[in-house]
C-alpha positions in Angstrom: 73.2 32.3 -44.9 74.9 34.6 -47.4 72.5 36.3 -50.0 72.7 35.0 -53.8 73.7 37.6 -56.2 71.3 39.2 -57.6 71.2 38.8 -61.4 71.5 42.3 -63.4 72.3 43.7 -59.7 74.5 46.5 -61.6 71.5 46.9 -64.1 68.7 47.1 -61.5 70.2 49.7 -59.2 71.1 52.2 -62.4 67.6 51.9 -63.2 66.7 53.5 -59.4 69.2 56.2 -60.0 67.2 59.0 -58.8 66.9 57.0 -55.5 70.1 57.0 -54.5 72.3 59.5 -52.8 76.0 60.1 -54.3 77.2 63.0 -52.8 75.7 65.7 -49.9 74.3 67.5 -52.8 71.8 65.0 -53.8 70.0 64.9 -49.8 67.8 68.2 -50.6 65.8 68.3 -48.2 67.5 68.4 -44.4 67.3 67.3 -41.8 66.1 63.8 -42.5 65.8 60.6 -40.9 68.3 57.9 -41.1 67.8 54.0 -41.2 71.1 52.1 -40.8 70.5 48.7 -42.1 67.6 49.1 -44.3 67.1 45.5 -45.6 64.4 44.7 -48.2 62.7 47.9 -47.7 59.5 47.5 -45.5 59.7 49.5 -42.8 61.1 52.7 -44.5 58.6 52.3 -46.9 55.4 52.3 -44.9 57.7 55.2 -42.4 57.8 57.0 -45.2 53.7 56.6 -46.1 53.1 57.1 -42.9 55.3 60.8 -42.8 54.5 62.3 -46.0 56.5 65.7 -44.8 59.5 63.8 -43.3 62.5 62.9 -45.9 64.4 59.8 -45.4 68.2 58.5 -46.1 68.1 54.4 -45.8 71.3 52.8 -45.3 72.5 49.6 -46.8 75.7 48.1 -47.4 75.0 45.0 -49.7 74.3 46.6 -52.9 71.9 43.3 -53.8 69.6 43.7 -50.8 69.4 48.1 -50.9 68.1 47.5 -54.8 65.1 45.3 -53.5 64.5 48.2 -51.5 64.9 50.6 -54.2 62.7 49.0 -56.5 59.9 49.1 -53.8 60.1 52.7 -53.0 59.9 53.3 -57.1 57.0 50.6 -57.7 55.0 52.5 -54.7 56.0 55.7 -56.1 57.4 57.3 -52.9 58.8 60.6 -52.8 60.5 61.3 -49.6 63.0 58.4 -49.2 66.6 58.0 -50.8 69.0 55.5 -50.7 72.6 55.3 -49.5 75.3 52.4 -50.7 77.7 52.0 -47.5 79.2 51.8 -44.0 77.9 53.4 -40.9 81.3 54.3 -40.3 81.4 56.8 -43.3 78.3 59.0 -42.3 79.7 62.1 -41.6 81.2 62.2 -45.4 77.7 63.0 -46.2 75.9 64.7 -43.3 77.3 68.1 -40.9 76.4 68.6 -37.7 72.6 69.0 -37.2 71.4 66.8 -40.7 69.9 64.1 -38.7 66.8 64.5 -36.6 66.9 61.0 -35.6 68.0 57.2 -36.7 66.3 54.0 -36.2 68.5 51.0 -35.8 66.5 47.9 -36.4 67.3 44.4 -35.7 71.3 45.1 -36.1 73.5 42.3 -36.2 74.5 41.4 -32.5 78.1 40.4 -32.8 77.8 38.3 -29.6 81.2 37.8 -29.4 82.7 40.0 -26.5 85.8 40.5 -28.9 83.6 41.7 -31.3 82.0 44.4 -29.3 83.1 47.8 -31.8 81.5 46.3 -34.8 78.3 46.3 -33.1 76.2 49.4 -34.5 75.3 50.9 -30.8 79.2 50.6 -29.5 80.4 54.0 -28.5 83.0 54.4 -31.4 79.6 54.4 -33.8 77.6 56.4 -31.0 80.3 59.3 -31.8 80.2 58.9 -35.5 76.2 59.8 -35.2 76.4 62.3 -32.2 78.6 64.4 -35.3 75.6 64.5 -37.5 72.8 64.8 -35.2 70.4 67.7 -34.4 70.7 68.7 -30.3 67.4 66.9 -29.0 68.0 64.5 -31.8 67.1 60.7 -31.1 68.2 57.3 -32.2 65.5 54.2 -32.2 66.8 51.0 -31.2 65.2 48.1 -31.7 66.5 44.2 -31.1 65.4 40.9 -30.2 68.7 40.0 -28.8 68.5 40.7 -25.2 72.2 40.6 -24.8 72.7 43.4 -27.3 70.1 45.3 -25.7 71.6 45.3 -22.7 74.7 46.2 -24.2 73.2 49.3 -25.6 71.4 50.7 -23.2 75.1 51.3 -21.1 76.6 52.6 -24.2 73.9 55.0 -24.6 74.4 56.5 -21.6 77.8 56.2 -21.3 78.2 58.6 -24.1 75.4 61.2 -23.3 72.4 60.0 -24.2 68.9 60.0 -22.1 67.3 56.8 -22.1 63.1 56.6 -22.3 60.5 54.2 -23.8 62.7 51.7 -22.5 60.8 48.1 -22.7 61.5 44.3 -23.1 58.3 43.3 -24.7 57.4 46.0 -27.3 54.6 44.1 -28.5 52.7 44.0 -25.4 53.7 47.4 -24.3 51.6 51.2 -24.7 54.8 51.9 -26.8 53.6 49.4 -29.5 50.8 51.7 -31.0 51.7 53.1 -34.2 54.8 50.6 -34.2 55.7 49.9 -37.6 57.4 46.3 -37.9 60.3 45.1 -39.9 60.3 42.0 -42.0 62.4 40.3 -39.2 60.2 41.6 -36.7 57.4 40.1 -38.0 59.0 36.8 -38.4 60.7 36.4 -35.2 58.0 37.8 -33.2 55.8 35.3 -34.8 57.6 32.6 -33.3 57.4 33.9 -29.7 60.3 36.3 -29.5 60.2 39.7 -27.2 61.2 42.8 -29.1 63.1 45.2 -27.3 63.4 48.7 -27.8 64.7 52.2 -26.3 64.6 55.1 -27.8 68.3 57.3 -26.8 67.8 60.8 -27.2 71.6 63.2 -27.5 71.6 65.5 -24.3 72.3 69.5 -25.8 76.0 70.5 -25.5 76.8 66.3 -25.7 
């Protein structure tokens, strides 16, 4: 279901200006921690909390959904995450080589289509676009509770020189879930009986 615009959308982000990030410049603090897909806010917020020292870049491209996020981070008066307006595909415009100590992806959209496969966020052609802004050592935490997708993943990790651990199909009964820190979706879906996966792909040195 498409989201309804946001009245005053324009008004409300200008009003978390000092949120967002515009150019390199305005990341001070390197490297950081990227969410791709940050939704309403939740779990970068309570990240954030949770990793006072840590700064965070959350990722959004619908402007009306990233301002609900905004707004949280501002109302809870949260100093270590920004936000970034855009497309995965346009990362390295604003991050070098070694930036990023790690990325989560959360609950991305599956694209189960087979003929959809490169707009999924985990297909190699995206894999490439963050292998040029991470750290060596650096690690991206994937999360889904499409199995499909999961699967999916797990071969495109590897395929492009990444080392697979933490590697479960039921997060939520799993060591791994301790200090787990749940998304919106999570919660919902999970509440209705669905398995999480999750994996956590960490970039080989030299890949």
């Amino acid at each position: 279901m498409r989201m309804r615009k946001k009245k005053h959308g324009t008004e409300r982000i200008l009003a978390c200006d000092e949120f967002f990030v515009h150019n390199p410049e305005d990341i001070a603090k390197k490297p950081v921690w990227l969410e791709i897909g940050c939704g309403k806010g939740a779990f970068i917020a309570e990240t954030a909390k949770r990793n006072p020292d840590i700064s965070f870049v959350a990722v959004e491209k619908i402007s009306d959904v990233i301002v609900i996020a905004a707004e949280r981070i501002k109302r809870e008066e949260i100093k270590n995450v920004k936000f970034l307006i855009g497309d995965a595909k346009t990362l390295n415009e604003f991050f070098a080589k070694g930036d990023v100590s790690g990325i989560y992806l959360n609950f991305s959209d599956p694209w189960p289509k087979a003929g959809h496969a490169k707009r999924r966020l985990t297909h190699r052609n995206f894999l490439e676009i963050y292998k040029s802004i991470l750290a060596d050592g650096g690690e991206i935490r994937f999360k889904t509770d499409n199995r499909g997708l999961f699967d999916f993943s797990l071969e495109e990790f590897e395929a492009s020189g990444f080392t697979l651990s933490h590697v479960t199909n039921d997060l939520h009964n799993s060591p791994d879930n301790e200090g787990n820190v749940e998304t919106e979706y999570e919660k919902n879906f999970s509440a209705k009986g669905f398995t999480i996966n999750r994996c956590i792909a960490t970039l080989d040195a030299g890949k």
